[in-house]
C-alpha positions as CSV (number, residue, x, y, z in Angstrom):
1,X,18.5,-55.3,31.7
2,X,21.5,-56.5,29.4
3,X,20.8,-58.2,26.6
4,X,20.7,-62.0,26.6
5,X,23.9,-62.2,24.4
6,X,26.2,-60.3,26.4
7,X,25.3,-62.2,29.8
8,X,25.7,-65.3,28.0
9,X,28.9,-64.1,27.1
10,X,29.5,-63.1,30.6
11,X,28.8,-66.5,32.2
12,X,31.0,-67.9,29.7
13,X,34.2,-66.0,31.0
14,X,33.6,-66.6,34.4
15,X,33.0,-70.6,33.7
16,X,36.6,-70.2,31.8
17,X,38.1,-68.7,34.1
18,X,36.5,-71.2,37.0
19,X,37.8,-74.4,34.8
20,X,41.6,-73.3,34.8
21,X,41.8,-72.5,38.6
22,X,39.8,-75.5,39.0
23,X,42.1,-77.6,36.9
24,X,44.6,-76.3,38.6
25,X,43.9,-76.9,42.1
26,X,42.9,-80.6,41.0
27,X,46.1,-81.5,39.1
28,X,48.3,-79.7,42.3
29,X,46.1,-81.8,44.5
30,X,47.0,-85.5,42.8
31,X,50.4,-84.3,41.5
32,X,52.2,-87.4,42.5
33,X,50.3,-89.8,40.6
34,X,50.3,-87.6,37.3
35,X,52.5,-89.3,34.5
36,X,55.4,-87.0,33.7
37,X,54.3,-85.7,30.0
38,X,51.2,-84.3,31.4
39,X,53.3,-81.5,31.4
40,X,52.9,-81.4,28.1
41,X,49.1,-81.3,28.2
42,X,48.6,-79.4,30.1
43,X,51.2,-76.4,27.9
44,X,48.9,-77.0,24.8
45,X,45.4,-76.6,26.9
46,X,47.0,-72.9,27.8
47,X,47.9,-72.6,24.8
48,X,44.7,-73.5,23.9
49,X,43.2,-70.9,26.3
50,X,45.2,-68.1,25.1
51,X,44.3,-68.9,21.4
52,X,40.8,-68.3,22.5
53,X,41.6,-65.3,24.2
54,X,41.3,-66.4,27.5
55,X,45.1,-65.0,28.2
56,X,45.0,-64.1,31.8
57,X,43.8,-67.6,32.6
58,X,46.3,-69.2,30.5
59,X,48.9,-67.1,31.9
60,X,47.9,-68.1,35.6
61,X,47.4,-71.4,34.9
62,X,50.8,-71.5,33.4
63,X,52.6,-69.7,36.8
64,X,50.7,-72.1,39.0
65,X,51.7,-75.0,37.5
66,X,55.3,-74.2,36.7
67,X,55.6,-73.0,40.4
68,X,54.3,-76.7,41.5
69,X,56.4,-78.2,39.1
70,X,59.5,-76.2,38.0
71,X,61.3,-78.8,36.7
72,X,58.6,-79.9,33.8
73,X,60.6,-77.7,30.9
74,X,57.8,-77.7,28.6
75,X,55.7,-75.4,31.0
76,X,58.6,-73.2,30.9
77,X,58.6,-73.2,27.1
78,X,54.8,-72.4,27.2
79,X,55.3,-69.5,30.0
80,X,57.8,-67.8,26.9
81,X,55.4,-68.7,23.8
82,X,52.9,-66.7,26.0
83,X,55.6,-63.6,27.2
84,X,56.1,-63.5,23.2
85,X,52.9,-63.8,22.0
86,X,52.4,-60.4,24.3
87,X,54.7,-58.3,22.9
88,X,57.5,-59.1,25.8
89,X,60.1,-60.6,23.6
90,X,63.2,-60.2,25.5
91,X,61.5,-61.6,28.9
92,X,60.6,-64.7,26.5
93,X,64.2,-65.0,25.3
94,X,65.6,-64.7,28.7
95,X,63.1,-67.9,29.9
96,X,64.2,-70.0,27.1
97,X,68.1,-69.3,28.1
98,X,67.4,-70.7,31.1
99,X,65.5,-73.8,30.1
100,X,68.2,-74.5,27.1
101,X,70.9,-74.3,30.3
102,X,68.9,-76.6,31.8
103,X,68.2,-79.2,29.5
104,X,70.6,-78.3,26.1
105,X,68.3,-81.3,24.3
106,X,64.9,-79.4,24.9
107,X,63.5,-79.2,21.2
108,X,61.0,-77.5,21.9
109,X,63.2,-74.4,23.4
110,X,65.1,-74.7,20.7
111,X,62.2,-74.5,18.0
112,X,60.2,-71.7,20.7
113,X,63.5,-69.5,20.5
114,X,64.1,-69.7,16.3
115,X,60.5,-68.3,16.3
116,X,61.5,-65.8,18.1
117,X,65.0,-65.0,16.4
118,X,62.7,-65.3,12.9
119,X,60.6,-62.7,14.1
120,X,63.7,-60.1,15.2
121,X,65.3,-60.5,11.6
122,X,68.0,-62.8,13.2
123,X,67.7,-65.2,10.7
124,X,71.2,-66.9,10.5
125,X,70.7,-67.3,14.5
126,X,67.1,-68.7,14.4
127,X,68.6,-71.3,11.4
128,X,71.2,-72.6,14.0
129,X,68.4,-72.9,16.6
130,X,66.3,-75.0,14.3
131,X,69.4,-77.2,13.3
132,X,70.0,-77.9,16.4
133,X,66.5,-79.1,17.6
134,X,66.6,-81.3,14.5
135,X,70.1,-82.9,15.9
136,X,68.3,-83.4,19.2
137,X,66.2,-85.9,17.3
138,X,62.8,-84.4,18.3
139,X,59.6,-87.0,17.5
140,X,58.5,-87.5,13.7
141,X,55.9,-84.7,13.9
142,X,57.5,-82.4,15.5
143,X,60.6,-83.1,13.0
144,X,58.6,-81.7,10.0
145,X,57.4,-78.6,11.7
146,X,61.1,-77.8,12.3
147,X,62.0,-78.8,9.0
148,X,59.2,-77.3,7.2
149,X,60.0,-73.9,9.0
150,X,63.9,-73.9,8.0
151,X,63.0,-74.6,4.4
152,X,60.6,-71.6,4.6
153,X,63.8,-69.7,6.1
154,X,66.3,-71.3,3.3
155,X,64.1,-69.7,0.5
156,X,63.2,-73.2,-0.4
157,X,59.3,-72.8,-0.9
158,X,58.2,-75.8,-2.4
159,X,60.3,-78.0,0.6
160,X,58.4,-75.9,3.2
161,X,55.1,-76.8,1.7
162,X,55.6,-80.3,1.7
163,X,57.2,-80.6,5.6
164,X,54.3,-78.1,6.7
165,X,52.0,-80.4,5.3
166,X,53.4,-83.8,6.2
167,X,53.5,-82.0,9.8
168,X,49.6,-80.8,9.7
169,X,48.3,-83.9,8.9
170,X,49.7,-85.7,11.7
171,X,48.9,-83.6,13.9
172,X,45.5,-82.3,15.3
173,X,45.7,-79.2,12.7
174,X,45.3,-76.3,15.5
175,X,48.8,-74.9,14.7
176,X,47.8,-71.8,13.6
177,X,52.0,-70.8,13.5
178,X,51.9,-73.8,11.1
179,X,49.0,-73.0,8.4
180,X,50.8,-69.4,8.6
181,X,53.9,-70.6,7.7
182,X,52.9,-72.5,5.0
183,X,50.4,-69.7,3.3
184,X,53.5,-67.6,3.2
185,X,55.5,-70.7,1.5
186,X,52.2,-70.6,-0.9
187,X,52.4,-66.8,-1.6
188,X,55.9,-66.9,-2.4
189,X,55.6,-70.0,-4.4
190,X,52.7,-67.7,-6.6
191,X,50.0,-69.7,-5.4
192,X,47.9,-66.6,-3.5
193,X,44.7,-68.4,-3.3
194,X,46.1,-71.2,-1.4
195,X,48.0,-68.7,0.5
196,X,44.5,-67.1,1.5
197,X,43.1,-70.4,2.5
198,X,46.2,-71.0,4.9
199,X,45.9,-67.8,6.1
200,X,41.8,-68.1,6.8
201,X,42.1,-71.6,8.8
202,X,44.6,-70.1,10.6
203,X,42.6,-66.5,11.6
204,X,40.0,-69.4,12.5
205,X,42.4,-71.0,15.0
206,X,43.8,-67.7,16.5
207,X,42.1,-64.9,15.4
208,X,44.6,-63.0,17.5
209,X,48.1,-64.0,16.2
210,X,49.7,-60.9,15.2
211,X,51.8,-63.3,12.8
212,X,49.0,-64.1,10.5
213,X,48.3,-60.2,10.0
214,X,51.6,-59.1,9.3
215,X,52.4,-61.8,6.7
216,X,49.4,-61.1,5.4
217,X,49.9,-57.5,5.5
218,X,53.7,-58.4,3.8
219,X,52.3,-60.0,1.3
220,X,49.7,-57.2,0.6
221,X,51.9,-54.5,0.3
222,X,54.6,-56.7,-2.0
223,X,51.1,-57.1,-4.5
224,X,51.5,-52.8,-4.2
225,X,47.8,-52.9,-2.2
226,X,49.0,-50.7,-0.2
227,X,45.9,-49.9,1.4
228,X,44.9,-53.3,2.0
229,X,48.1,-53.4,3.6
230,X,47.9,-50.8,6.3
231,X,44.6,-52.0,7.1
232,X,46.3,-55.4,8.0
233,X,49.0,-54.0,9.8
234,X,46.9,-52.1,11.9
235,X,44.9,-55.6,13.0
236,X,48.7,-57.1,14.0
237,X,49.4,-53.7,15.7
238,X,46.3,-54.3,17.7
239,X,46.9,-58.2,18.1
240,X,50.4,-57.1,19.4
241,X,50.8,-53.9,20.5
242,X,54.6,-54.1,22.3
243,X,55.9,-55.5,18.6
244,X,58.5,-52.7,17.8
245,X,58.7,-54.9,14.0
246,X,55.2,-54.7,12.9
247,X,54.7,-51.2,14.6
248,X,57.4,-49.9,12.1
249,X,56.6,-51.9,9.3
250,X,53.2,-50.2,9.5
251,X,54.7,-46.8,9.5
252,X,56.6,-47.4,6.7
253,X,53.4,-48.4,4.7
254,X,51.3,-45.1,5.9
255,X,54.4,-43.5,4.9
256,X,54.1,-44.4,1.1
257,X,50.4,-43.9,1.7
258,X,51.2,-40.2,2.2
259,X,49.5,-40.7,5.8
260,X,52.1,-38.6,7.7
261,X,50.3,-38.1,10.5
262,X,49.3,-41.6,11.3
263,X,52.3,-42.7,10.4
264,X,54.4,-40.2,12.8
265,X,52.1,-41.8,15.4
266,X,53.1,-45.1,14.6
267,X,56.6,-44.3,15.2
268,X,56.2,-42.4,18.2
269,X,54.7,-45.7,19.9
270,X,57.8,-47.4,18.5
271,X,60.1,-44.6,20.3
272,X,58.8,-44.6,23.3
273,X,59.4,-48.3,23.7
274,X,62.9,-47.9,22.6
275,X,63.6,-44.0,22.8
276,X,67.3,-44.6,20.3
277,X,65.7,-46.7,17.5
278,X,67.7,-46.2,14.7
279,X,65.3,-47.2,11.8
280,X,62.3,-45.4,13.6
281,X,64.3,-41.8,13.7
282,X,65.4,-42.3,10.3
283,X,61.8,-42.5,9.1
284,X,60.6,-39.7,11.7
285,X,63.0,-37.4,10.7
286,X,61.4,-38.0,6.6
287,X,58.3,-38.0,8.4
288,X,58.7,-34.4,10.4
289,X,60.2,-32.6,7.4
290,X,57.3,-33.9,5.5
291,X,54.3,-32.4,7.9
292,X,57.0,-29.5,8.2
293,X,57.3,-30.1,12.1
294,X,60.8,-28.4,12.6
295,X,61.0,-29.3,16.5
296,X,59.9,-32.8,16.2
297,X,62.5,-32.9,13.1
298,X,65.2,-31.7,15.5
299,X,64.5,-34.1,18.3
300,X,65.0,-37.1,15.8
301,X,68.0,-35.7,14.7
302,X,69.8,-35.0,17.9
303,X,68.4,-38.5,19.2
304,X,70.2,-39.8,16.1
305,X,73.5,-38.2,17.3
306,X,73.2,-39.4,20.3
307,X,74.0,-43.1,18.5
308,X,76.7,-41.8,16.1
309,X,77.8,-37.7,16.3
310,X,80.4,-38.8,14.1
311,X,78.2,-38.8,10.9
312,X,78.6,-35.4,9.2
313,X,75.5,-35.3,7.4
314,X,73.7,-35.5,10.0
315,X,75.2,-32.8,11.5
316,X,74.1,-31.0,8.1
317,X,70.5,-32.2,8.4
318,X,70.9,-30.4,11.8
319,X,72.0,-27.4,11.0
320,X,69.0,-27.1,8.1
321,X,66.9,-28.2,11.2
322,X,67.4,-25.2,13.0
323,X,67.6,-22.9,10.4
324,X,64.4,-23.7,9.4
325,X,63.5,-22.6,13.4
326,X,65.3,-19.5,12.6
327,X,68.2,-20.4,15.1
328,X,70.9,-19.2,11.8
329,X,74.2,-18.7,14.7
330,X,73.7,-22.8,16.3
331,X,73.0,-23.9,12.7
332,X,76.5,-21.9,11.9
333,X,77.6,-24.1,14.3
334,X,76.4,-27.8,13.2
335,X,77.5,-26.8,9.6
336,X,81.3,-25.9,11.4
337,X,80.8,-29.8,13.3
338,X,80.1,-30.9,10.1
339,X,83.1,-29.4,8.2
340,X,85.2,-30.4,10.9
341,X,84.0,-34.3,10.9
342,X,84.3,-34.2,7.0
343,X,87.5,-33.1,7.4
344,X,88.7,-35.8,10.2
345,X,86.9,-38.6,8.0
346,X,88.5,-37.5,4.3
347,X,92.1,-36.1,5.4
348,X,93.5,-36.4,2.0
349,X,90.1,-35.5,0.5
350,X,88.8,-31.8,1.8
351,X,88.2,-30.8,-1.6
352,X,85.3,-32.8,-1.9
353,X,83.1,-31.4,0.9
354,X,79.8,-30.6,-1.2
355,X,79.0,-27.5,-3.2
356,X,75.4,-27.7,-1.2
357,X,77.6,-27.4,2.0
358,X,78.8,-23.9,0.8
359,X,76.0,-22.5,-0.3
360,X,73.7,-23.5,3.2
361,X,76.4,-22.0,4.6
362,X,75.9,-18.9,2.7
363,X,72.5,-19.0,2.9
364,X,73.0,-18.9,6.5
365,X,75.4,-15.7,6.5
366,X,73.0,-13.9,4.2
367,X,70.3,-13.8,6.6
368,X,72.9,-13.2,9.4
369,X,73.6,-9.2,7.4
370,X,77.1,-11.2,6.9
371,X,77.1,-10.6,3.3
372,X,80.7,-10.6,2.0
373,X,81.1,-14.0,3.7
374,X,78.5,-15.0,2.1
375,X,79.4,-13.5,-1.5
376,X,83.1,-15.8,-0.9
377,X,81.0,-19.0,0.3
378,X,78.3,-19.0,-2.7
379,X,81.3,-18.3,-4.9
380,X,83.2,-21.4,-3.4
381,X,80.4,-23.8,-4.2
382,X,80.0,-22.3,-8.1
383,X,83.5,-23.2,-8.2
384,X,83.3,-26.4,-7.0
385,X,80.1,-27.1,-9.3
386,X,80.3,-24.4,-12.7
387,X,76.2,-25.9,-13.6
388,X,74.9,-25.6,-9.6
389,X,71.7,-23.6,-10.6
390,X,70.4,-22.6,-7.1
391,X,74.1,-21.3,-6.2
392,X,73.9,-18.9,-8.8
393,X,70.1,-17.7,-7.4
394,X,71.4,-17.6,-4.3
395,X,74.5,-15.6,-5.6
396,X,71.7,-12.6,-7.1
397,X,69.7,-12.6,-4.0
398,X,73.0,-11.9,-2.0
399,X,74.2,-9.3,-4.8
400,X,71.0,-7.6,-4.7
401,X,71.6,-7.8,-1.0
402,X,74.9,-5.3,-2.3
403,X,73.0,-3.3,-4.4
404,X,74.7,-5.0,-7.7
405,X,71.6,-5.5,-9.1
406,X,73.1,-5.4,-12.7
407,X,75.1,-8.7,-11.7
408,X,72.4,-10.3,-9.4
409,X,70.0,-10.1,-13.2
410,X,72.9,-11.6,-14.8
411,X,72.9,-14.1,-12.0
412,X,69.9,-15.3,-12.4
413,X,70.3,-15.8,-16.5
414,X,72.8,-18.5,-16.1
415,X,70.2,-20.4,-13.3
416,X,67.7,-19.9,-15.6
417,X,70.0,-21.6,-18.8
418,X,71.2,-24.4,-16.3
419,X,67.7,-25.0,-14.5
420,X,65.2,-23.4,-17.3
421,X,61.9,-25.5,-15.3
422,X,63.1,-23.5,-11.9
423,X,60.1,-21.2,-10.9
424,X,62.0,-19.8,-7.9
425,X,64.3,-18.3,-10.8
426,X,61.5,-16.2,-12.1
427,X,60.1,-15.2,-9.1
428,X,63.7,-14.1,-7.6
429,X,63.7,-12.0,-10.5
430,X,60.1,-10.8,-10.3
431,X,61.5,-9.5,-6.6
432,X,64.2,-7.7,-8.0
433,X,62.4,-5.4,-11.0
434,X,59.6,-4.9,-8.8
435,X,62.1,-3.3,-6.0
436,X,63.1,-1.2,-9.0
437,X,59.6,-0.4,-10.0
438,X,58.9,-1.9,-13.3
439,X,55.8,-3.4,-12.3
440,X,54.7,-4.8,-15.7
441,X,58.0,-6.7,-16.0
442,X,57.5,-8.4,-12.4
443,X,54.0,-9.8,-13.4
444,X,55.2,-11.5,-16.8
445,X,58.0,-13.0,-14.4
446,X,55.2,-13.9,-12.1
447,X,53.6,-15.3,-15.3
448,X,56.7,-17.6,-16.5
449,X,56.7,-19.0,-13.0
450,X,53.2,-20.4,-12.9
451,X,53.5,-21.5,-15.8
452,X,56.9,-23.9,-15.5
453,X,55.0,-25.4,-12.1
454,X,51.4,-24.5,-11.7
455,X,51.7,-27.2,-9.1
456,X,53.9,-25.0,-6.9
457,X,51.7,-22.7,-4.1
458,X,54.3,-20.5,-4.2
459,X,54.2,-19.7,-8.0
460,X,50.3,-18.5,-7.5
461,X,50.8,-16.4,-4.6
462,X,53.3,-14.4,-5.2
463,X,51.4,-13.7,-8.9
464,X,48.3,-13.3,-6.7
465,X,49.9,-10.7,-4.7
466,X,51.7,-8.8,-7.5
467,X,47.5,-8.5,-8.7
468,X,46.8,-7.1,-5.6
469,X,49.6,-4.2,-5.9
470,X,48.1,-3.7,-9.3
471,X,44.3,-3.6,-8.1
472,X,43.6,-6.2,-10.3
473,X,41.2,-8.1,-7.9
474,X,39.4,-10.3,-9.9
475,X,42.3,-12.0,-11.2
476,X,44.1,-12.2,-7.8
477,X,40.9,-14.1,-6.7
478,X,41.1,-16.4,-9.3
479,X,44.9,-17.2,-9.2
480,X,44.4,-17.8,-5.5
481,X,41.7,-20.6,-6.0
482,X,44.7,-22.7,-8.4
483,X,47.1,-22.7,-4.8
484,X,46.9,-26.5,-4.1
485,X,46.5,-28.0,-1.1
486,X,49.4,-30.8,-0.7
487,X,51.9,-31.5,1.5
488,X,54.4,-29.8,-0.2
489,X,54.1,-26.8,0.7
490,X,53.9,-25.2,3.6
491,X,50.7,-25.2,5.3
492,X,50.8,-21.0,6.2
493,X,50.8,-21.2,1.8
494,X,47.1,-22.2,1.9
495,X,45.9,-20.3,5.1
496,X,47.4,-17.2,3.2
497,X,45.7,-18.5,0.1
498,X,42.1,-19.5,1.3
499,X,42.2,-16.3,3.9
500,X,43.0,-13.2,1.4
501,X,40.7,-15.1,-1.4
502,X,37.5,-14.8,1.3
503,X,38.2,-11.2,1.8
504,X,38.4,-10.8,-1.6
505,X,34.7,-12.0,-1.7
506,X,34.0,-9.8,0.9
507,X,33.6,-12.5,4.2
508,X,35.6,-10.7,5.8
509,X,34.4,-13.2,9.4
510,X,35.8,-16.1,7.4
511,X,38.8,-14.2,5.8
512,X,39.6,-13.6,9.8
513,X,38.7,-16.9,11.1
514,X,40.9,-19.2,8.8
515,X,44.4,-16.7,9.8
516,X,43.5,-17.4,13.3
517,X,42.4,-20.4,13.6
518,X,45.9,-21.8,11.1
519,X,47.4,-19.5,13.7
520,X,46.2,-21.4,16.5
521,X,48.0,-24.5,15.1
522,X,51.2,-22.7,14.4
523,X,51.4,-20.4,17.1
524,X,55.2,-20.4,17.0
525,X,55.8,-21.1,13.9
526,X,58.4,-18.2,12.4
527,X,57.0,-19.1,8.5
528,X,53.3,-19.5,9.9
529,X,53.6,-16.2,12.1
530,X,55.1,-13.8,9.0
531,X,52.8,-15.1,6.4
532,X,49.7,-14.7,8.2
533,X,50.9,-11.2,9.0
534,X,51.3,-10.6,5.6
535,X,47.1,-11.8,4.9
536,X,46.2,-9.1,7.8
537,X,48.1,-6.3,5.9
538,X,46.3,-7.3,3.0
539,X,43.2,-6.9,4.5
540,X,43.8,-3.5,5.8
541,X,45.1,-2.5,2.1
542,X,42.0,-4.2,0.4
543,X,39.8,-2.4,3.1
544,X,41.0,0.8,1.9
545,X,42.0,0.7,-1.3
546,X,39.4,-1.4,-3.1
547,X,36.5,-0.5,-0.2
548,X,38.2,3.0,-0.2
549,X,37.6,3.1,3.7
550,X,39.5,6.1,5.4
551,X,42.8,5.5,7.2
552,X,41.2,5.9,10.5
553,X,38.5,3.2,9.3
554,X,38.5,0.8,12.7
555,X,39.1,-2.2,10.7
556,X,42.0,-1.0,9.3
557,X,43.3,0.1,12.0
558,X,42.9,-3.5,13.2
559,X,44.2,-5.1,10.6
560,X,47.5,-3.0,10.5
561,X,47.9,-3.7,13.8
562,X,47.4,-7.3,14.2
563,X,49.7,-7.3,11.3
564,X,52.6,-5.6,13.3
565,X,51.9,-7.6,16.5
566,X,52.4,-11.1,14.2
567,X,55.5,-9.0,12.6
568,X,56.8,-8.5,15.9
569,X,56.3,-11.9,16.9
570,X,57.9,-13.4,14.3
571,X,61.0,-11.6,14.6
572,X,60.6,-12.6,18.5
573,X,60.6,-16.3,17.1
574,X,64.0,-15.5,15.7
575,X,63.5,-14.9,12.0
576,X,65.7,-12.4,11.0
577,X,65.8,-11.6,7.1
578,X,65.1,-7.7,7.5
579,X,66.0,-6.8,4.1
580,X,63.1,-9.6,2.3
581,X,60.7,-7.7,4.8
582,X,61.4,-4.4,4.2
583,X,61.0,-5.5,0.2
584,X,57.7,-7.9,0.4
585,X,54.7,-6.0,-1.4
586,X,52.2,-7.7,0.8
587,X,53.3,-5.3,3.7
588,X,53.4,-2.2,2.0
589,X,50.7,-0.6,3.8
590,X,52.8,-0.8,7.1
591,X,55.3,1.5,5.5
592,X,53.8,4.5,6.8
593,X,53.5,3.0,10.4
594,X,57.0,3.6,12.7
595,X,56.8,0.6,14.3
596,X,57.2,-1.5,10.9
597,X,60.8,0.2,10.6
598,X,61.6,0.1,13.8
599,X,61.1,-4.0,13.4
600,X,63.2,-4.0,10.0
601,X,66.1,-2.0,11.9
602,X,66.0,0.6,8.8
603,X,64.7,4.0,8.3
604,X,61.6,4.6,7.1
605,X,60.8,4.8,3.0
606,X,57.8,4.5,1.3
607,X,58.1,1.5,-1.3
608,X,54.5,1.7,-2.8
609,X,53.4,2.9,-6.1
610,X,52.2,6.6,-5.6
């Protein structure tokens, strides 16, 4: 048995639905003797119906009678308040073309179509349309609504106010469009308790009309209540699901809510609807590099060349695309359509392409083995900018590259006097005297680091791991627990973090299960892959160094060689930078296996402390 208030709710829809085919069949049946502006009746008791949320019936009702009577405009006008009010905007423009060609003098078109423009951002185009109805001399009431609307449009708050109200007391006050209009003439006035008011009788009205929620929501996230905001965008997405506007408006909110995921979610209903949205791949592209989604990243992009390949940055936000896939030769070749563009664009100009051009480009060549290229490109963009700190990092990991360490140390003094807060400075540095041996130095490097940014992950693992080469456990726990869990880093950062810090406490079950199941997520992720094969060495080197386990141990023989297979696969993904692996303390305990040197292309030598 149902309860009482659901068939009562029941009965109620089928009696609705009942009166309009009813009404229908009635009025077709004594059409003749009906006096022409029953029309017009009979496009506010739809309207009436759909405002209820009876919107099949008011849409049927609508058809039938317009089919009986295609020449009563106003029907027409209602069919296209209806397509609208459903999302189908272009379907409702295209009706009210063709009632305008009809009858030019149709206020009512006119006013249905501003509404329309208004809500598209066609504002100059909407303010013609409501001009117009105005010169068509529509009836007293309908006058002020139109009025009261443009002022709204003009800026001209306190004008709006008094039309909308002139207009809502002589009429039956059940324009919920109205009492909307005129809360949003309140808000920007300053007046946000009237506003509220407005904005309650008309949620009474319609509690459906996407309008009243995204104004609302507007005026929300203007007050900075950003969360209040979302959650009234999220009501107009649901009262109008096919609105591209208030779709994207509510992405951008979740955006500066930090809500990535919902808000790339947001914007792929947008996309799907219109796959070459400008505005919406803008955003996704912030959005991707932000949840550090490299293939969704490079769809946006390429989708955005698709509307203008003639815009070299985006040919540069390309090429950093697939680098970060490891696919260094194509992003070679964006950053060549880039040059190229720049070039065409700035004839007499070349010398300004970016110092930031150069060094991606060395960047790029570095991890290619193309290292003299490299060297000339990193020196290009020093020359171009004298005080570019991460040129001159880059420039010591490429002469370190050369074996000039000597000048890659000296390097990396001048970053550190131009960028003294830079801890990628002091761990570049910690890389190169810990290849050399000297240990002790690397760690106070290490030290320096966390301590210019203890908010960077980075910082505390690679000080963490410089513990662990030292046998200093306890303190490698510890500075693991500090590795934060934002969105700015890389997600592998914590995985490694939270993984290696449970095998330190000896779960080694959970130490396993958080690599795998981040794995899971990031199956063919190159950065995901390599550090998670860096946590399984690490277990095989705590497993025998601090448990003292024998070589043959079958955990560590497990370890090492789901260590290798995720080396392997990473290098299968495309990564490429043999000389960082080869040099990485985390996988020292693979140098005595064959099949790590095999995957670095080098021979084999032991880099570990006796």
């Amino acid at each position: 048995m149902r309860p009482v208030s659901e068939v009562t709710r029941a009965i109620r829809q089928e009696l609705w639905s009942l009166s309009a085919v009813v009404l229908v069949a009635s009025w077709t049946s004594v059409a003749p003797a009906l006096p022409q502006n029953d029309a017009y009746w009979l496009a506010r008791y739809a309207e009436g119906l759909h405002r209820q949320g009876h919107v099949a019936e008011a849409e049927r009702l609508l058809q039938q009678a317009s089919q009986r009577w295609p020449d009563r405009l106003p029907l027409q006008v209602a069919l296209a308040r209806l397509a609208a009010a459903q999302g189908q905007t272009q379907y409702a423009l295209g009706l009210l073309q063709e009632v305008l060609r009809l009858d030019s003098r149709c206020v009512e078109a006119w006013l249905a179509r501003a509404e329309l423009l208004r809500q598209q951002n066609r504002i100059s185009e909407a303010m013609q349309d409501l001009e117009t109805a105005l010169r068509n001399n529509p009836s007293p009431e309908l006058a002020e609504r139109t009025r009261g609307l443009l002022r709204l449009m003009q800026g001209n708050w306190e004008a709006a106010i008094v039309h909308l109200t002139r207009y809502l007391n002589q009429s039956d006050g059940e324009d919920a469009e109205a009492f909307c209009w005129r809360g949003q003439a309140w808000l920007r006035s300053g007046r946000a308790d009237h506003a509220e008011a407005d904005f309650a009788r008309a949620l009474q009205i319609h509690p459906g009309l996407s309008e009243i929620w995204r104004l609302r929501a507007q005026a929300l996230e203007e007050q900075g209540q950003l969360q209040k905001a979302a959650a009234a965008y999220e009501r107009a997405v649901q009262a109008a699901p096919q609105d591209l506007a208030i779709r994207l408006a509510y992405a951008k909110v979740l955006y500066r809510l930090r809500s990535f995921h919902e808000c790339s979610t947001q914007l792929e209903a947008v996309l799907r609807l219109e796959p070459r949205h400008r505005e919406a791949l803008e955003l996704l592209v912030q959005t991707a590099r932000a949840l550090h989604q490299p293939r969704v990243l490079l769809t946006a992009i390429d989708r955005l060349l698709e509307i203008q390949n003639s815009d070299p940055s985006l040919w540069f936000r390309k090429a950093l695309a697939l680098e970060s896939l490891c696919r260094e030769p194509e992003a070679l070749q964006a950053l060549a359509e880039c040059e190229k563009l720049f070039i065409q664009n700035n004839p007499n100009d070349r010398q300004q392409l970016a110092p930031l051009f150069f060094a991606g480009r060395a960047r790029l060549l570095a991890k290619l083995d193309r290292l003299n290229e490299a060297l000339a490109d990193v020196n290009e963009a020093i020359q171009r900018s004298p005080r570019y700190a991460y040129a001159y990092r880059l420039r010591a990991d490429i002469r370190w590259r050369l074996g000039r360490i000597p000048e890659a140390l000296a390097d990396l003094d001048t970053a550190q006097q131009i960028q003294p807060d830079d801890e990628f400075i002091f761990i570049k540095r910690a890389e190169l005297l810990r290849a050399q041996g000297k240990w002790d130095a690397a760690l106070q490097e290490l030290d320096r680091a966390v301590q210019v940014s203890p908010q960077t992950g980075s910082a505390h693992t690679q000080r963490a791991g410089m513990l662990l080469l030292l046998g200093r456990w306890e303190e490698a726990a510890r500075q693991l627990a500090q590795v934060p869990g934002d969105d700015e880093e890389h997600p592998s950062t914590l995985a490694y973090a939270q993984a290696i810090q449970a095998a330190l406490q000896g779960d080694w079950q959970l130490a396993e299960r958080i690599a795998e199941q981040h794995l899971a997520g990031f199956a063919t992720d190159p950065m995901s892959t390599y550090n998670l094969a860096c946590a399984w060495a690490i277990f095989a080197d705590l497993r025998l160094r601090r448990g003292r386990a024998p070589v043959a141990d079958p955990h560590v023989v497990l370890y090492k060689r789901r260590a290798l297979d995720l080396l392997e696969k990473t290098f299968a993904l495309g990564y490429k930078d043999c000389w960082h692996t080869r040099h990485d303390p985390d996988l020292f305990v693979l140098h005595r296996e064959p099949a790590f040197w095999r995957l670095v292309k080098a021979n084999g030598q032991v880099l570990t402390r006796p």
